[in-house]
Structure formats: C-alpha cells, structure tokens
N, C-alpha and C positions, 0 to 999 in steps of 0.2 A: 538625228544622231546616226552617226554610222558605223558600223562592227565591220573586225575586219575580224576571218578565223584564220589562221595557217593549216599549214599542208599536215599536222599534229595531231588534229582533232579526232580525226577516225581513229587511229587507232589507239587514243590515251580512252573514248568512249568503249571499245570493245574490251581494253582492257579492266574498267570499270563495272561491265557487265560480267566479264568472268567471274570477277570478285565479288560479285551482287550472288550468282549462282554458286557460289560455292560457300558461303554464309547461308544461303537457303539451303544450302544441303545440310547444313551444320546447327542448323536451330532447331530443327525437330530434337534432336538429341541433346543441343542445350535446353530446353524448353521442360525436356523428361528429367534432367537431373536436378534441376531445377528442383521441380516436383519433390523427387525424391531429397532431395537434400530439407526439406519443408518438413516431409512427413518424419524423417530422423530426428528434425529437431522437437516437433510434437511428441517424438516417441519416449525421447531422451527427460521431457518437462513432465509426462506422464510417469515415467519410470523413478524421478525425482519423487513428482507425488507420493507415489505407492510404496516408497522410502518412509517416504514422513508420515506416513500412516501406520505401518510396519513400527516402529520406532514408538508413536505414540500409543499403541496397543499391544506395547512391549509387556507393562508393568502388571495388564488385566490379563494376560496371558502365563505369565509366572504366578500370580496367586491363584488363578486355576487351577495351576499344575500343581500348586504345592497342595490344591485342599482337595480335589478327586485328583487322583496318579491315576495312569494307565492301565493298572491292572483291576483298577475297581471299578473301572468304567466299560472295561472287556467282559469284567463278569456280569453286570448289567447289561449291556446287549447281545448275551450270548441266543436270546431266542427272541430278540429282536429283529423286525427286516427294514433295513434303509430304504428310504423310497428320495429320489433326486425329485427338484420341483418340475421336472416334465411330466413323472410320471401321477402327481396330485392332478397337475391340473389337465392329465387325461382322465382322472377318475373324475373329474367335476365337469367335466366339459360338457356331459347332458342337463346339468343344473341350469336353468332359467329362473330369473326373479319376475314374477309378474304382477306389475306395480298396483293391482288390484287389491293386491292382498294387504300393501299398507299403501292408500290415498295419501295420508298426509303428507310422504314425503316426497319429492321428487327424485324419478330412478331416469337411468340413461342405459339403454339395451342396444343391441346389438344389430335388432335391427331395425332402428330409428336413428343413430349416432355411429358412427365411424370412431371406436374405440381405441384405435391405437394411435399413440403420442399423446395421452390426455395426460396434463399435470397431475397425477395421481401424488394425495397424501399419503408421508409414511414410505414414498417410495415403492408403493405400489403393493407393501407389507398389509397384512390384516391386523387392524387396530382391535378387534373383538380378542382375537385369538392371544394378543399379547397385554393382554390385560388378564383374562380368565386364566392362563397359562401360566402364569407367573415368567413372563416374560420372552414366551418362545416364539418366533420368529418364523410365519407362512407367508409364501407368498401370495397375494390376491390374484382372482383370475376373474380381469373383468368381463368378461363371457358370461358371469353370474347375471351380472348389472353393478351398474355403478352407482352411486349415491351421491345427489347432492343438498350437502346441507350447507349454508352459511357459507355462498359462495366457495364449499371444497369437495372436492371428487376425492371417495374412498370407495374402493374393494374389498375385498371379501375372498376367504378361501374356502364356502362355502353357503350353502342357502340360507344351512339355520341360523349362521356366526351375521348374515347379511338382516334377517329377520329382526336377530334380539339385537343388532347393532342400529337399525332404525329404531327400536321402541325407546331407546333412552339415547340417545346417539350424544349430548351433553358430559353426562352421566363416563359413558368411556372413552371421550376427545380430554376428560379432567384427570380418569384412567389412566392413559398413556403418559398425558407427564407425570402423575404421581410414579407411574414405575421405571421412566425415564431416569428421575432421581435416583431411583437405586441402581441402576446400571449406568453411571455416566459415558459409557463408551453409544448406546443407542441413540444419544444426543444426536452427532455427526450422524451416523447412520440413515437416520431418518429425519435426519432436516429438520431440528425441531429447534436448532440453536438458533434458528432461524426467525423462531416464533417467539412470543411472550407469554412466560405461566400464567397459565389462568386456573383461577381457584375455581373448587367446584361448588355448582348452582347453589346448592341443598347449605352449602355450611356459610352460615352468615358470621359466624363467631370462631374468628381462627386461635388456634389454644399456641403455648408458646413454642411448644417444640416446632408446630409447623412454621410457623415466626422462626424459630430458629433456621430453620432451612430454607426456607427462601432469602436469608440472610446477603446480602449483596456484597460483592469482595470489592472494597475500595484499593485505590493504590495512586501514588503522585504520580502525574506526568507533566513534563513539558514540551513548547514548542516554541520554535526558532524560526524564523523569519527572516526575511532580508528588507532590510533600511525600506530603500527604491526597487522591488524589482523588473518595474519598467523606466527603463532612463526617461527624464523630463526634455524636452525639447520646447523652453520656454525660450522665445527671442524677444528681451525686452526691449529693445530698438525698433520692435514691429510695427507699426502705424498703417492703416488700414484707411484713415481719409483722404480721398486726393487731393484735396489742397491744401491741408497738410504737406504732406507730399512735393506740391508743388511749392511752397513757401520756402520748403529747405531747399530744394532744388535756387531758387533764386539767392538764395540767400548765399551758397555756394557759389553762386555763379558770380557774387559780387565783391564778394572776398579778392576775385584774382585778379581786380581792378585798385585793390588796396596796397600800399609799402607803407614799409616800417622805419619809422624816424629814429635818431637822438641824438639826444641835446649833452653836450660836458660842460659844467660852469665853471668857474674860476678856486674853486675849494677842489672841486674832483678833478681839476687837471693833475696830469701825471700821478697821479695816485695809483699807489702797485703796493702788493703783499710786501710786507718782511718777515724774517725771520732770526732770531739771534741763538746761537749755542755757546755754553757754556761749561766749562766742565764742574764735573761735581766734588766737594774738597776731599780732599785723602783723609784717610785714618793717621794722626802721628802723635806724638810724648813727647815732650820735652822736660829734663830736669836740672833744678836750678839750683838744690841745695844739697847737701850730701852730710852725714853724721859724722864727725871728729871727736875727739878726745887729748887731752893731757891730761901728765902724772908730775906732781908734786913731791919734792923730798919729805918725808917725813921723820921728824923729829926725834933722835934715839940717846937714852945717857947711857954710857960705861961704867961700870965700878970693879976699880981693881981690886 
C-alpha cells in the first residue's frame, strides 16, 4: 500500500496541536466548574430536604407554641444555664467505662476500637436518657464506651446512664419505642421507622389499648405495568438445522427451473365479465276516473 502526504500536512498538524494546547489550558477550569456545578445541585436536593422536614414538623411546632408560649418558658429558665452538646461532652470526656465492671456484656473503648463512624443507634442519642427523661434528647459521647448488644452499637451520655443501660438494655431498647409513640416526630429522628416494634420482654399478655396502638393503618393501592416491557424478538422462520437449511436452499434452487402452464377449453373460451345497468322506475299517478254529477227537474203544482 502506498500513502502519498501533500505539502498540507505540517501545517494542518501544528494547527491541531495549538487547538490540543489550548483545550488543555481550558479544562482545568472546565473540570472545576464541573465540580462546582455538582456540589450546587447536591446543595439545592439537600435544601429541598430540609424543606420537607420544615413543613412536616410544622404541625408539632405549632401545638408547642400554643401549649408552653414564650413567656412561660423564659420564666422557667430564668436561673437556668444552657450548656451546647460541646460543652457535655467536655464535662464527660474523663468518663471511661471499664468492661470489668459489667463482663456480660460486650463494650468497645477507645482504646481497642477506632470509634469514629461507628453506626451508632438512635443516632448517636442516649437511649437511657430518653426514656428516664421523659423524652429528652443527649447526645452520646462514645469516649464513654460503646455497647454492643444484639448486633447494635449505643452510647451514652454518661457512665452511670451507660451502667444502668447494660443492666436491662431490653428493658429500655422496648423503652424508646414505647415513648417513640408518643412523640411521633422522634421516629425520623432516630431511625427507628426503620426498625420493627418490638414488645416488651416482661409482658407476655398485651391489654387492648396497647392493641390498639400498634393498630396498622391500611390503605388501597395499585399498580400499573406495561403489557411487554421488553419487545419480543421472536423470528419464527428461524431454523437452526443445516440441512434443513439446505433442503429449502435446493428446493429454491429448483423452482427456477419450473414455468407456468395453461390450458382454455372450449366452454372458457372467450369468456369475459359482463355487466348490465338499468335505470330504476320513477315515482308517478295516474288518474282514470273523476266525480260528476247531474240535476233533475223536479216536480212542482201551482194553485191559483
């Protein structure tokens, strides 16, 4: 094979090259907006989120308001002191759990275990704490130790809440969703929609009310489908044997050795369509008699 270049070549390649280099100069900055146009739209799906979160904790936010107002909840912490959850779990952070103290159950320290990212239940919340609390909400500071029971890692916002939370740990995992229930907004919060009720160990005989509340909300749905949603590509002319195959191949081939006769006898000769039209008859009357009449003298006498 032979190539021939023309005298063209150089310089359509250097012009090729400049265009190479100046795309390289221009993709670093494609590359970065890139980027950012990504992180916009996570920001954007995020911001939706926290919309519809907003919106569904609209309703538990107004009966708050209506049943403590602001001003009875100022006078109640007027010689209260807020503490943010940095400053708990600086007050805890000399806390050590030392798995000596309860054998039976298995703890995870800090320093045997690499604590941070562990799936923490509850979201990382103290399950003791919101149980005894009637519902208030600490954060666990796994520095304490973490516990596992029953394949789940929980913390603690404190040693003693970590203590009495091993000795029946059943007992307030049955806890938290009972009071789950009454605050339906904790559900989401702590992942628990996630889970299945579980009754507790101790009560073998559930009374009705609690039947009543685990009550399950039915509701119709349906769903719609399509016929085919993958088209069928069945060829039924397919034949897969070759000699098969080759049979119709022959049998084709002998066709184009065959012509077509025919015969006219003496009844079918000249024989051809006809056709007759006719018109259709008119509406018409005719009449043939018609009504008459005559008048007769009749008979009259005079007297003079």
């Amino acid at each position: 094979m032979q190539l021939n270049f023309d005298g063209n070549y150089t310089p359509r390649q250097d012009f090729l090259e400049e265009i190479h280099q100046a795309l390289e100069s221009q993709l670093v900055q494609i590359t970065h907006l890139s980027k950012l146009w990504c992180e916009l739209q996570d920001e954007a799906a995020l911001l939706n989120k926290l919309d519809d979160i907003t919106l569904s904790l609209q309703p538990f936010i107004t009966s708050q308001a209506t049943m403590f107002p602001e001003t009875y909840l100022d006078s109640l912490m007027e010689t209260a002191e807020l503490k943010t959850d940095e400053q708990r779990l600086a007050e805890t952070c000399h806390e050590r759990m030392d798995p000596a103290q309860m054998e039976t159950q298995e703890w995870l320290t800090s320093e045997t275990t690499n604590l941070t990212g562990l799936p923490l239940q509850y979201n990382g919340f103290c399950g003791y704490t919101l149980v005894h609390r009637d519902g208030l909400l600490l954060p666990g500071n796994p520095q304490i130790g973490v516990l596992k029971h029953k394949e789940m890692l929980f913390a603690f916002s404190s040693k003693e809440a970590a203590l009495k939370f091993a000795s029946c740990p059943d007992d307030i995992i049955a806890g938290v969703m009972t009071t789950s229930k009454h605050f339906p907004e904790l559900l989401k919060l702590l992942s628990l929609h996630q889970q299945p009720l579980c009754a507790h160990p101790k009560s073998e005989v559930q009374s009705e009310e609690s039947l009543q509340e685990m009550a399950v909300t039915r509701s119709d749905g349906g769903t719609q489908t399509d016929i085919h949603p993958i088209m069928a590509n069945i060829d039924r002319l397919y034949e897969w044997n070759e000699w098969e195959l080759r049979r119709k191949a022959i049998k084709l081939a002998d066709l184009r050795t065959k012509a077509t006769h025919s015969t006219q006898t003496d009844l079918s000769y000249m024989r051809r369509e006809n056709s007759t039209q006719t018109w259709l008859p008119k509406e018409a009357s005719t009449q043939t008699r018609k009504g008459d009449g005559s008048s007769v003298p009749r008979p009259q006498t005079y007297l003079a």
